[in-house]
C-alpha positions in Angstrom: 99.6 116.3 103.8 98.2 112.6 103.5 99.4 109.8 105.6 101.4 108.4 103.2 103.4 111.4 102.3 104.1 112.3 106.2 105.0 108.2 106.2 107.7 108.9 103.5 108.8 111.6 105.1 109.8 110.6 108.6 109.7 107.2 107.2 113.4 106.8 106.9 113.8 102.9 107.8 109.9 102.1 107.0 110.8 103.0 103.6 113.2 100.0 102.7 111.2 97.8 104.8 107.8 98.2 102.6 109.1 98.0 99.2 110.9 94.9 100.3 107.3 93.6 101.1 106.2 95.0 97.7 108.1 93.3 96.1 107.3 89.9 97.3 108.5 89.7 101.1 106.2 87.7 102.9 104.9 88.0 106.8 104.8 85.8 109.7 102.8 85.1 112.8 104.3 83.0 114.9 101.8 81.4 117.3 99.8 78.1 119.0 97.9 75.7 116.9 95.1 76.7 118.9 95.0 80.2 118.0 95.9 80.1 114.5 93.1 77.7 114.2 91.0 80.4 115.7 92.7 83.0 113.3 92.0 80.9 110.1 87.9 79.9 111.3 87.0 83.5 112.3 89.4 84.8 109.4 90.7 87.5 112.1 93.5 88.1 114.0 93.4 89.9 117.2 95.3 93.0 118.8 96.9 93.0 122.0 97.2 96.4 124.1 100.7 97.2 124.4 100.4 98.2 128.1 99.8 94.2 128.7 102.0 92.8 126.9 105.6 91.0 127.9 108.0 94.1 125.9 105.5 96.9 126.9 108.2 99.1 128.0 109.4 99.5 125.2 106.9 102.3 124.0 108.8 103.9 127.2 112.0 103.3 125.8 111.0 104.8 122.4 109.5 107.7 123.9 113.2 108.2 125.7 114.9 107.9 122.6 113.2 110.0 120.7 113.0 113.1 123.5 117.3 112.3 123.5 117.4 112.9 119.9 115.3 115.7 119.7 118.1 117.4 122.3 120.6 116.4 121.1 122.7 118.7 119.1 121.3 117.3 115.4 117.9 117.2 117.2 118.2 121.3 117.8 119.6 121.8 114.0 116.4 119.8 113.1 114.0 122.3 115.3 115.8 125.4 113.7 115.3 124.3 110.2 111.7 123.4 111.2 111.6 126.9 112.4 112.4 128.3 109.1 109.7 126.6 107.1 106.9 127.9 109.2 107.5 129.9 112.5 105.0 127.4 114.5 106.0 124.2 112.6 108.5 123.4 115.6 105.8 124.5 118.6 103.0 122.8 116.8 104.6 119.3 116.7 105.9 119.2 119.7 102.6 120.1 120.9 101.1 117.2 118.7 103.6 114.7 120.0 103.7 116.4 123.5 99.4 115.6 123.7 100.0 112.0 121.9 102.8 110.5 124.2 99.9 109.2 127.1 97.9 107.8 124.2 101.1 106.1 122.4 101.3 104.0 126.0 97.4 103.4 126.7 96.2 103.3 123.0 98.6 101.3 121.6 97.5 97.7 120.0 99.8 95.1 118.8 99.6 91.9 116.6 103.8 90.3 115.8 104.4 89.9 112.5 107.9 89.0 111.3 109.8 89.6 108.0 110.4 86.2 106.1 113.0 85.5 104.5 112.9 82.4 101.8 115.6 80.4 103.7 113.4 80.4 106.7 110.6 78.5 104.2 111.4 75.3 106.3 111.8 76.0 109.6 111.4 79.5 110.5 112.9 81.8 112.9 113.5 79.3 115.6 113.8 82.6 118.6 110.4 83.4 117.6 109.3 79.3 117.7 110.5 79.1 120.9 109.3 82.9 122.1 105.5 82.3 120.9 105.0 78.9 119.6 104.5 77.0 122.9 104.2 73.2 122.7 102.8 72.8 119.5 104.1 76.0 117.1 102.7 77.6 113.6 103.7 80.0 111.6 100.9 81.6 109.7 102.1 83.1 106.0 100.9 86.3 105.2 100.7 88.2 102.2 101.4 91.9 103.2 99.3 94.1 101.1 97.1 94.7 103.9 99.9 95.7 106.1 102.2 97.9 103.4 99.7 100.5 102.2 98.5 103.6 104.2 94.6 105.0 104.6 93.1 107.1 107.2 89.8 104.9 106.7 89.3 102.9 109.7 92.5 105.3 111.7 94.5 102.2 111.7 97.8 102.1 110.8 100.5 99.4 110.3 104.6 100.1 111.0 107.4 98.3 111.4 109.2 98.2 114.3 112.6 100.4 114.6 115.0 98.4 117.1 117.4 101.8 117.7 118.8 103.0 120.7 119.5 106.6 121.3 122.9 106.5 119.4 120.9 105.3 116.6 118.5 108.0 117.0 120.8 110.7 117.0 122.1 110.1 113.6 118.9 109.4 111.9 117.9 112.9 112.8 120.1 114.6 109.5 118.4 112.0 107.4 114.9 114.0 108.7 116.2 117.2 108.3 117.3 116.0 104.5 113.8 114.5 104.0 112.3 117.9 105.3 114.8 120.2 103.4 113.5 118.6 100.2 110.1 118.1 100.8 110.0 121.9 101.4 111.9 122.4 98.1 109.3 120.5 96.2 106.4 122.6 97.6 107.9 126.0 97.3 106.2 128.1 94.5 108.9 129.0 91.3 
């Protein structure tokens, strides 16, 4: 399975959120004059480690959400159907997860982009101004092509951020056993 099939398959939000960007949505780093001076001369843009920055808990908080879904009563009907396409499909990922979760919190790096709309064209989102922006604020454009696509070439990987809590969670998890219950359909010889 390639990276971009296993993306559209537990994709469920990421989905809507990259063909918006394909289809013109635009990007935007909010930051100092001084560093997005720095970004345009050395044409880079640096990642943060999540474990140092001001919302690193929140890999915590994911990780909480996700283990509440995944008992949860949808989150069991998910593990049998798992179960049914291969009889170690359910041990193996939670394995793979299981072996990941450390590495999710200490190998994690950041950059904050945000989705822009047009009607933000002239003054931008002005949370995110007064969040990162400092005394004297930019807003750096972006076109997302780098961000939308999917390779295993340099094992980076760009997502966007899903703000759910655990209720959320819990009713996404049918949506996954949809997008597996088809996906096995596809593959399954006439």
């Amino acid at each position: 399975m390639t990276a971009d099939e296993l993306l559209r398959l537990v994709g469920i939000e990421d989905d809507a959120r990259r063909n918006r960007l394909a289809q013109g949505g635009r990007l935007v780093h909010y930051t100092t004059a001084e560093a997005a001076y720095k970004i345009i001369c050395n044409k880079e843009i640096w990642l943060r480690s999540a474990a140092v920055m001001n919302d690193f808990s929140e890999i915590d908080y994911g990780l909480k959400c996700l283990k509440s879904a995944w008992d949860s009563p949808n989150g069991i009907a998910l593990q049998e159907m798992l179960d049914r396409l291969h009889p170690s499909l359910r041990a193996d990922l939670t394995n793979l997860f299981d072996g990941h979760a450390e590495n999710l919190r200490t190998d994690t790096y950041l950059t904050s982009l945000s989705d822009h709309s047009d009607n933000e064209d002239n003054f931008g989102r002005l949370s995110m101004w007064r969040a990162y922006g400092g005394k004297v604020g930019v807003a750096l454009v972006l076109n997302p092509s780098a961000f939308s696509g999917t390779t295993d070439a340099m094992k980076v990987f760009s997502s966007p951020v899903l703000y759910a809590d655990e209720q959320k969670l819990h009713c996404m998890v049918p949506e996954l056993d949809r997008s597996f219950a088809g996906f096995r359909r596809r593959n399954e010889p006439p």
